[in-house]
N, C-alpha and C positions, 0 to 999 in steps of 0.2 A: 375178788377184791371189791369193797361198795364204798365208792365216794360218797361223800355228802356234798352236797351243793347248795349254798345259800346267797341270796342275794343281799347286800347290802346299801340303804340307801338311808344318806341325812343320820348317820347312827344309829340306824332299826336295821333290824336281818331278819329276814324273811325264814318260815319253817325250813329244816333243812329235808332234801329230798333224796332219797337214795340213786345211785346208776352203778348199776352193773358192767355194764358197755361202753366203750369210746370215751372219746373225752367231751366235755361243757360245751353245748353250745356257743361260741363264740373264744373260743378257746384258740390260740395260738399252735396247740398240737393237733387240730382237727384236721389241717389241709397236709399239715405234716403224715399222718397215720394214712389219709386217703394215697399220698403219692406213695406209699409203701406200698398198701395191699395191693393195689392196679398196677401195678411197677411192673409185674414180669409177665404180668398177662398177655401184652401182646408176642412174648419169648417163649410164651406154652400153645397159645394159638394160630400161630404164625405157619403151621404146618398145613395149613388147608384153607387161611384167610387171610386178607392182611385186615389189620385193624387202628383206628385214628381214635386218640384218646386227645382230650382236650378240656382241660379241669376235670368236672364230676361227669364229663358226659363220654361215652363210649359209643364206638362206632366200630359194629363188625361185618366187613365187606365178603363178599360170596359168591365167586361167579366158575360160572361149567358151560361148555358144548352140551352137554351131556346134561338131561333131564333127572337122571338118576343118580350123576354123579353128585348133580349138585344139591339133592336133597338128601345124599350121604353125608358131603359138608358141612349142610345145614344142621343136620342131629347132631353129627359130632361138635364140631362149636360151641352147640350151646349145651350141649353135656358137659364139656370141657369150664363153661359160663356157669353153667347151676354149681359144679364141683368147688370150681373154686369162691362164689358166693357166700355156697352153705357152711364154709367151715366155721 
């Protein structure tokens, strides 16, 4: 789908610009779309961290006795983090 996006200013409109992705910056669906995508992430990561999400910023906590355990946690997290990123 390719929006066009223009600006309108005093009755002039600006060239229109294509986007593929997301919604307009300044867009009323922008913060909407972000509480979706991040929404369940802490519900898929929760198994090995807990995690504090707080507007656009993300926090994922990670702690072990255990030196090895806890750098098991750490890859998986953020495998778990790129996965769901890169879709």
């Amino acid at each position: 789908m390719l929006n066009r996006l223009k600006i309108y200013l005093h009755n002039k409109s600006s060239i229109g610009l294509g986007s593929r992705h997301g919604a307009p910056q300044g867009s009323v669906l922008g913060p909407l779309q972000l509480n979706v995508y991040i929404n369940n992430f802490p519900c898929i990561i929760n198994k090995v961290s807990n995690t504090i999400l707080f507007a656009d910023d993300t926090n994922i906590l990670v702690s072990s006795d255990d030196l090895n355990e806890l750098n098991s946690k750490i890859k998986f997290s953020s495998a778990l983090y790129l996965k769901m990123v890169s879709k």
